[in-house]
Structures are given as structure tokens and as C-alpha cells.
C-alpha positions as CSV (number, residue, x, y, z in Angstrom):
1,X,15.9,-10.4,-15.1
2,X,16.3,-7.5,-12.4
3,X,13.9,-5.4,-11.7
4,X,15.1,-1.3,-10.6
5,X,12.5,-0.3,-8.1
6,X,13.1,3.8,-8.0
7,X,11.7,5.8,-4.9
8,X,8.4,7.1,-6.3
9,X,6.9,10.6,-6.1
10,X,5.6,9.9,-2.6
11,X,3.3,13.3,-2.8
12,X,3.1,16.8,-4.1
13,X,6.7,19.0,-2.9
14,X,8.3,15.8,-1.8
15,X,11.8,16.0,-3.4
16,X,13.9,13.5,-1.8
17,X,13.0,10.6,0.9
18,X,15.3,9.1,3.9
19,X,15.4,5.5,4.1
20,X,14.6,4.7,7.8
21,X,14.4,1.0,7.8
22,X,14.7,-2.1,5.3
23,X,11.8,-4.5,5.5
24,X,13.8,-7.2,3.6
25,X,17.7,-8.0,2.9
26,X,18.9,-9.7,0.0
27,X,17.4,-12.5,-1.0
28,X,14.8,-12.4,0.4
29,X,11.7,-13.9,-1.9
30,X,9.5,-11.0,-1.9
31,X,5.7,-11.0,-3.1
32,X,4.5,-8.2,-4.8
33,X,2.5,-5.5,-3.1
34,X,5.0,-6.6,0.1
35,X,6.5,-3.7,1.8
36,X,10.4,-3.0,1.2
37,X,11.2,-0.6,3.4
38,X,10.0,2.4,5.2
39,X,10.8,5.8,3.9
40,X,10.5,9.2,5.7
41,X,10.0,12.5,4.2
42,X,8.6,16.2,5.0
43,X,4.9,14.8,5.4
44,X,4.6,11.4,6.4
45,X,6.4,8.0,6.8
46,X,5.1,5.6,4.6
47,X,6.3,2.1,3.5
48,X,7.0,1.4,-0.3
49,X,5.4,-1.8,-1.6
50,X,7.4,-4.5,-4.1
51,X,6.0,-4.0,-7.7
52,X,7.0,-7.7,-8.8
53,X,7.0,-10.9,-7.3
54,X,11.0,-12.5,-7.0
55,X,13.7,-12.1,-4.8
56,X,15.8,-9.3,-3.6
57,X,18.9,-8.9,-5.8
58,X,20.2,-5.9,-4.0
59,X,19.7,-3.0,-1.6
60,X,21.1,0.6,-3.1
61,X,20.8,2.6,-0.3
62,X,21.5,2.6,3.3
63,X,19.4,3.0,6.4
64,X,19.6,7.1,7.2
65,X,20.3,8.3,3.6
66,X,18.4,10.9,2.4
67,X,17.3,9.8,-1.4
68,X,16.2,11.5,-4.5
69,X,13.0,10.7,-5.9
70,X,13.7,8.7,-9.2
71,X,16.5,6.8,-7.4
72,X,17.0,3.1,-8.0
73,X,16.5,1.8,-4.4
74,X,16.5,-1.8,-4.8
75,X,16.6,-4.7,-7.4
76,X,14.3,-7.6,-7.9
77,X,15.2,-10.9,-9.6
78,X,11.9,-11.8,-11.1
79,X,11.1,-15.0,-12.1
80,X,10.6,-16.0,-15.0
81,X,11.8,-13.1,-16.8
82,X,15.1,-14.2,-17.1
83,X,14.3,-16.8,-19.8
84,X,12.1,-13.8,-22.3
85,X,15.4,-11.6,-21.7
86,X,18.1,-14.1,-22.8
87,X,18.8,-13.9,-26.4
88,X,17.4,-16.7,-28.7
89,X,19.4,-20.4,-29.2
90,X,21.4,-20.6,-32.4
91,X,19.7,-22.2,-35.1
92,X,20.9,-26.0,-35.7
93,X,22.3,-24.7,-39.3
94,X,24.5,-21.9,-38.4
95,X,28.4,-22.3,-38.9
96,X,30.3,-24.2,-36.5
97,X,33.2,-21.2,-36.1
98,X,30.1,-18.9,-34.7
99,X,29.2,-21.7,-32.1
100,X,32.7,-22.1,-31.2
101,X,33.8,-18.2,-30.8
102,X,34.8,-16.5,-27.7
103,X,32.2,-15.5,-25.3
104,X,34.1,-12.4,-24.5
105,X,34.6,-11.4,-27.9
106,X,30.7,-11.1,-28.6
107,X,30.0,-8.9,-25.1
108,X,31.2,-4.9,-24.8
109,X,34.1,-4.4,-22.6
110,X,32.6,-4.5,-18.6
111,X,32.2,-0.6,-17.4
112,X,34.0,0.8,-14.9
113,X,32.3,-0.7,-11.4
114,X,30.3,2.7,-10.0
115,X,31.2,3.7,-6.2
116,X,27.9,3.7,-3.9
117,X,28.4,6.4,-1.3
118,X,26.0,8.6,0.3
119,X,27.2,11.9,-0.3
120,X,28.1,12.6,3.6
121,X,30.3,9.8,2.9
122,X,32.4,11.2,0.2
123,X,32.8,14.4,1.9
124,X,34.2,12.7,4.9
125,X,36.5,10.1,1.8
126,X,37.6,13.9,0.8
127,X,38.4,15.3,4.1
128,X,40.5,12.1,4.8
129,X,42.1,11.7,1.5
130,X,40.6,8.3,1.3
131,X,40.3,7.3,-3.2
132,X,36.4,5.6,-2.5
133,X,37.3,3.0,-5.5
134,X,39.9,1.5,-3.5
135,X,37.9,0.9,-0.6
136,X,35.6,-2.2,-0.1
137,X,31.9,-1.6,0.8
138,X,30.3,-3.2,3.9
139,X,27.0,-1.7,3.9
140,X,24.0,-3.1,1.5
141,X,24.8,-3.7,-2.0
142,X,28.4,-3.3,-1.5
143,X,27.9,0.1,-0.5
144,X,30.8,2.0,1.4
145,X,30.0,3.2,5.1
146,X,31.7,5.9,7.0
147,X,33.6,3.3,9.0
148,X,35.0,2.2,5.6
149,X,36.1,5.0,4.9
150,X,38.0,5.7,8.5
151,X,39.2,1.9,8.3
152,X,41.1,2.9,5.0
153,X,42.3,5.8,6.3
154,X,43.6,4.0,9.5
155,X,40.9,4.3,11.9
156,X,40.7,8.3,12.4
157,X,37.7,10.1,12.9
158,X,37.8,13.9,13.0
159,X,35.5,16.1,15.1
160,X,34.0,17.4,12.0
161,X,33.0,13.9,10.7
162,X,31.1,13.3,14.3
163,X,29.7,16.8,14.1
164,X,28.2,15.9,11.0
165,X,26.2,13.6,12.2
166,X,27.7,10.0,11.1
167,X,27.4,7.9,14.1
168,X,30.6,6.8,15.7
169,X,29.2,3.5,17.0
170,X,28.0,1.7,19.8
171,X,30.5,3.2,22.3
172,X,31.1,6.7,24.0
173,X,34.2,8.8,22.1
174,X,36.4,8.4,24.8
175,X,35.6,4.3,24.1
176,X,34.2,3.6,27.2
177,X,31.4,1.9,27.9
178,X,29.1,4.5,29.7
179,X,26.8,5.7,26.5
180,X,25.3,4.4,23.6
181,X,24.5,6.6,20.5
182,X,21.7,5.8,18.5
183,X,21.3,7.4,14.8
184,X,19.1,10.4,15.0
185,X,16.6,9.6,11.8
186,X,13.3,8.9,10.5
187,X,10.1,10.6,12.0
188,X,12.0,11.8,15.2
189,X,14.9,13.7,13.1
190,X,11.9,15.3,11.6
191,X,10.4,16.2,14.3
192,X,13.6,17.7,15.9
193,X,14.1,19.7,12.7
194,X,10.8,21.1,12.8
195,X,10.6,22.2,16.2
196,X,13.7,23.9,15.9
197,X,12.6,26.0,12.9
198,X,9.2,26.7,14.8
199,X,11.4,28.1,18.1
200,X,13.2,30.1,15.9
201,X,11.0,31.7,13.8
202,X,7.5,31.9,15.4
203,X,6.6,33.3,19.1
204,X,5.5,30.6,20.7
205,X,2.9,31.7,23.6
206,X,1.0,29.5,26.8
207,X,-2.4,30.6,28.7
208,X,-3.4,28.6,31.4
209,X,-6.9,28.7,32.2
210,X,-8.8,26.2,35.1
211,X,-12.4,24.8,33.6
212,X,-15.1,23.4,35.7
213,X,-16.3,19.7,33.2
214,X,-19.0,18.8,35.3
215,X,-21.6,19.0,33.2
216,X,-19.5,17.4,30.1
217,X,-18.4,14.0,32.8
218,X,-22.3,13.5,33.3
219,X,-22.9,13.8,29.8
220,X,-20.5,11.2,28.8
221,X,-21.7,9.1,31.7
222,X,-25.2,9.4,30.1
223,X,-24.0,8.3,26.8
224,X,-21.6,5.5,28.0
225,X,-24.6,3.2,27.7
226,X,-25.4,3.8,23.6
227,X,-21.4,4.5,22.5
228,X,-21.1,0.7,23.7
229,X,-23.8,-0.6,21.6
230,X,-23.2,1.4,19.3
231,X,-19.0,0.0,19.4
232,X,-17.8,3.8,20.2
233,X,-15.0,4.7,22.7
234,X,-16.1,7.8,23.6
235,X,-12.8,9.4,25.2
236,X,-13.1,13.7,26.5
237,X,-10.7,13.9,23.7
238,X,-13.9,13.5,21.4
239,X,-15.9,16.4,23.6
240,X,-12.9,18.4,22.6
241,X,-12.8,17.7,19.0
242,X,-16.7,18.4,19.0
243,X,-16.4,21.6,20.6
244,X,-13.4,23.0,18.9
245,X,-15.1,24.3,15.7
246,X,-17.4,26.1,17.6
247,X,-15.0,28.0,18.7
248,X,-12.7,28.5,16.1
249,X,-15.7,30.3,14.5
250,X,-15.9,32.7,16.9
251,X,-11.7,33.2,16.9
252,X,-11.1,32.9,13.5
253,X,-7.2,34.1,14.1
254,X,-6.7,30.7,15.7
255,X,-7.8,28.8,12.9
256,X,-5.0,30.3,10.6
257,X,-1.5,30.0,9.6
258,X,1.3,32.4,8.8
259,X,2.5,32.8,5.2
260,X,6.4,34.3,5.8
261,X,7.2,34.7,2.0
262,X,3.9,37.0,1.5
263,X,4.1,38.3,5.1
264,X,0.1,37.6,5.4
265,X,-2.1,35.6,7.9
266,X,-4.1,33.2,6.1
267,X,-7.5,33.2,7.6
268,X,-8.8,28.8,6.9
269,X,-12.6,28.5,6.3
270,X,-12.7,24.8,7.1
271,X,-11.8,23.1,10.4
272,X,-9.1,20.2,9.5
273,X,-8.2,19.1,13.1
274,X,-4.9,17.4,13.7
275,X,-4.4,15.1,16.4
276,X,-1.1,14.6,18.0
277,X,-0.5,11.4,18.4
278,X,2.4,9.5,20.2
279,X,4.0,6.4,18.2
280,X,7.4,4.2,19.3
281,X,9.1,6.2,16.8
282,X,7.8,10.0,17.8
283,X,5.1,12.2,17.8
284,X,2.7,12.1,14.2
285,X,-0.4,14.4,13.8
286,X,-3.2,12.7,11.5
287,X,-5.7,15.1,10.5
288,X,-9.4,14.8,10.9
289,X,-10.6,16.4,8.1
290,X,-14.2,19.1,8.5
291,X,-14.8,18.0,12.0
292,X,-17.7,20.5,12.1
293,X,-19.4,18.1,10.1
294,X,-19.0,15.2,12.5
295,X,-21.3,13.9,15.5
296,X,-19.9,13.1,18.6
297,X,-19.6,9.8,17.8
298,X,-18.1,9.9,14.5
299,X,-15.4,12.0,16.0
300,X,-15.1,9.2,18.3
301,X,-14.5,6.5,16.0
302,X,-12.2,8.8,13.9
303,X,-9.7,9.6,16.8
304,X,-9.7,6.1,17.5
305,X,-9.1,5.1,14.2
306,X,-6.4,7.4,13.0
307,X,-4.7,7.0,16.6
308,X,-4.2,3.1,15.9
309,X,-3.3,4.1,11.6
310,X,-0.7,6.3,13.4
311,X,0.8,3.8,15.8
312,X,0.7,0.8,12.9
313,X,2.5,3.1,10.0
314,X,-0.9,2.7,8.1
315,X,-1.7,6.5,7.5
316,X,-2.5,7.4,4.4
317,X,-0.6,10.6,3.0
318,X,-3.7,12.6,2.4
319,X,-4.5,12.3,6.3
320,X,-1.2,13.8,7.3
321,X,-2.0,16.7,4.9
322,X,-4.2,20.2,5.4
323,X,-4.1,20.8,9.1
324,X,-5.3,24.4,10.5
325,X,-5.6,23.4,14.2
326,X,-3.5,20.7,16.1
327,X,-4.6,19.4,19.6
328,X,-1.9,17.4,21.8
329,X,-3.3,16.0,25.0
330,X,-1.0,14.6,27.9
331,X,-3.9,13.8,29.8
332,X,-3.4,10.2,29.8
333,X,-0.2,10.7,31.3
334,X,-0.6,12.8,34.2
335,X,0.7,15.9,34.8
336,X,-0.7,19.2,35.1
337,X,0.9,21.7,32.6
338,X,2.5,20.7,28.9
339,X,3.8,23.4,26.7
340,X,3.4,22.7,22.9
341,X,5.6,23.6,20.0
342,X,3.7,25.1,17.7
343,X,3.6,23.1,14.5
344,X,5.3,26.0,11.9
345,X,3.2,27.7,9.9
């Protein structure tokens, strides 16, 4: 028996998911609670486990399509299933001219085989006059691809298609050799998006001020001695997190966010901290929730912990959610002056 596994309602607002990358190809024998593939939406990446034990049966969606929630994403074969579905043997006393009549005559008529193409795909099918039911699918499950789609129509492919974003391959568009194009998805086409919206519609603003951390180096140097026994690496980054509340307190504007719709500024009475954190596939901000009420130490092993969640895609949706405050720090890297986006609203 096959097994529909729907993209589920990954978190409150979350409409529609994109599939970033496939964590098994058909068949595969899957266990259950294995991952299946990593899906990206507005507020976190997160992986989406098997429900059943079997083997993959079929992948219904391509890497870099956007997906409603409620959409069949995969199929599972499951074991022992098949047997409970199938209908019952035919007793030994029933007539011969029902054991001996046409299979086809006892099954409905077959209906029509449904195309699988991402939307983007039938637009550019449309634009080239391409029929989708005559073409044959390369991608997962059968599904057609936009170099189908150009194959059928004899290899063209319009400015429009590429300005769409489908990527053209492996190769520059004049087909050299000199560039490689890489698809633009998952947490960094995110990330893009958001920026851009923040540039455009809040005033972004940098103050530069030079600070004197004697006195917090010889603290930390004091304390180096007990955050090893106690299994704590104590980073500045923690001294920052520690003071920050402090401060917000006394700037309460800094600790809000901007409500366009209502044209308010909403003033936050609790101090959920995000911390920027760098991963392969882009920046990802994991919040530490009330970090007034942490010790140094706790804040320690926090930003330790959530910085390694980040990195291994094992962030848990409510600690991407509620930030008031983010802090990105480049100090690792060098440098003297980074200017932030601000992270919209």
C-alpha cells in the first residue's frame, strides 16, 4: 500500500514551503521518524520526518518548488499493508465463469495520467506553446522540468524564462565555460528576499562608537578558571548578551519593532535576543528567549548551543520565533566595521 506524506502545517502563517533538498530518492527503504527532505519557509528550515516505515514509492515535487501546505510530497510503500488492502480470495464454491472473467472488465476505466509541473513551468510550456501532456518528465516522479519543456520546443529559451529565475544550467548563456550558475533557493533566497524588503522599506542607520573592554578582558580572564570546570565557553559574545538587557531597559525604542499596517511602534516588554549566526547555507538568527533572566554562564552555554542547532539544521521552530533585538558579530573574522541589515520589522 502507498502511503501520501502531505507537507504539514510547519507553524502558525506558514502557507506554502520550498523544497530545498531531498534526503532520499526512490526506493530508498526509509525508517520512520527518518528525515525526507528539507523544506524552507518564512521562519525556519526544518526537515520533515517519514511517518511509516517502507520504501520510497515516489517523489512529487522538485528541488526549488515552492509547495502548498496539504500537498502530497512523497509516497511510501509500506510493508505489509499491501496484503490488508488487497481484496479477499474467492471462496472455493463460487462459479467458475466469475473465476474465469476478464480482469479489466471488473476495474474502472484508468484516469487520465495528471501532468506534474511546477507552475513556473507551465507558464514557460505556455509561452512556448509546448502541450505539457505530450512531453515526457525527467525530474522526480516523472515530473516535467523546464529543460523538458525547451527540449520539446526545440531547445529555445527566452530571456523571460531566464529572468524568471529557472536556471539555464551549468554553463554561461553565451555556452562558454567561464561561469557556473547555481539555483538561488532555500535559506539564502530567503535571506536575499528579506533584505531587499528591509532596504526598501525601513531606514537603515550605523553609529560607530570606540569602547575601552579592559575591565570586561580581566573579568573573563578571572572566570576562565570556573567556566572550565564548570564545561562553559565563555566567548565576549556572552558579556554582550549579559549586558544588552540592561540597556534596552534604559532605550526602550531599541527594543521595538514597527507595525506598517497600523503605522505604530510596538514598544516589547521582554528581551528575546536573536543571534546571527553563520551556517554553509546562509545567515539564521536563533533566538534566546528572556536573556535578562540568564547568568553569564547560562548565556554562555545557550549561544553555544543554538550556534551548533543552527549549523546542524536542528533548530526548533519556536527558537527561530519572537525576536525583538538581533546581534551579528564579525569579530571572529576580522575586520573593523560591518554594517547590518536590519531584520524587517
Amino acid at each position: 500500500m502507498s502511503y501520501d506524506v502531505k507537507l504539514p502545517d510547519i507553524g502558525e502563517g506558514v502557507a506554502e514551503g520550498e523544497i530545498v533538498r531531498w534526503l532520499v530518492k526512490a526506493g530508498d527503504a526509509v525508517k520512520e521518524d527518518q528525515p525526507l527532505v528539507e523544506v524552507m519557509t518564512d521562519k525556519a528550515s526544518v526537515e520533515i520526518p517519514s511517518p511509516r516505515t517502507g520504501r520510497i514509492a515516489a517523489l512529487h515535487a522538485e528541488e526549488g518548488a515552492m509547495v502548498p501546505v496539504g500537498t502530497v510530497i512523497v509516497s511510501i510503500a509500506v510493508e505489509g499493508e499491501a496484503a490488508a488492502a488487497a481484496p479477499a480470495a474467492a471462496p472455493a464454491h463460487a462459479p467458475a465463469a466469475a473465476a474465469s472473467a476478464p480482469a479489466a472488465a471488473a476495474a474502472p476505466s484508468a484516469a487520465p495520467a495528471r501532468v506534474e509541473a511546477t507552475p513556473a513551468v507551465r507558464a514557460l510550456a505556455k509561452e512556448l506553446g509546448v502541450a505539457l501532456e505530450q512531453v515526457t518528465g525527467t525530474g522526480p516522479a516523472g515530473r516535467i522540468t523546464a529543460d523538458d519543456v525547451r527540449n520539446a520546443a526545440g531547445g529555445t529559451a527566452p530571456a523571460k524564462a531566464a529572468a524568471a529565475g529557472t536556471p539555464s544550467g551549468a554553463t554561461a548563456p553565451d555556452g562558454s565555460n567561464d561561469s557556473t550558475r547555481v539555483p538561488l533557493r532555500g535559506l539564502r533566497r530567503k535571506i536575499a528576499e528579506h533584505m531587499r524588503h528591509s532596504l526598501s522599506t525601513a531606514a537603515q542607520f550605523t553609529f560607530v562608537a570606540e569602547c575601552d573592554f579592559t575591565a570586561m578582558v580581566e573579568h573573563r580572564a578571572h572566570m576562565s578558571a570556573r567556566a572550565q570546570a564548570a564545561g562553559v565557553k565563555l566567548t565576549y559574545l556572552a558579556y554582550v548578551f549579559r549586558a544588552l538587557p540592561l540597556t534596552l531597559r534604559e532605550f526602550p525604542l531599541l527594543n521595538s519593532s514597527l507595525d506598517d499596517t497600523a503605522h505604530e511602534i510596538v514598544l516589547k516588554k521582554r528581551f528575546h535576543l536573536g543571534l546571527a549566526t553563520n551556517t554553509d547555507d546562509g545567515l539564521t538568527v536563533p533566538i534566546l528567549h528572556d536573556a535578562d533572566r540568564m547568568g553569564l554562564f547560562t548565556l554562555a552555554r545557550e549561544i553555544d548551543r543554538l550556534a551548533a542547532a543552527a549549523r546542524d539544521h536542528k533548530l526548533k521552530l519556536e527558537e527561530l520565533q519572537g525576536g525583538t533585538f538581533t546581534v551579528t558579530s564579525t569579530g571572529a573574522r576580522g575586520g573593523v566595521l560591518a554594517t547590518p541589515i536590519l531584520h524587517h520589522p
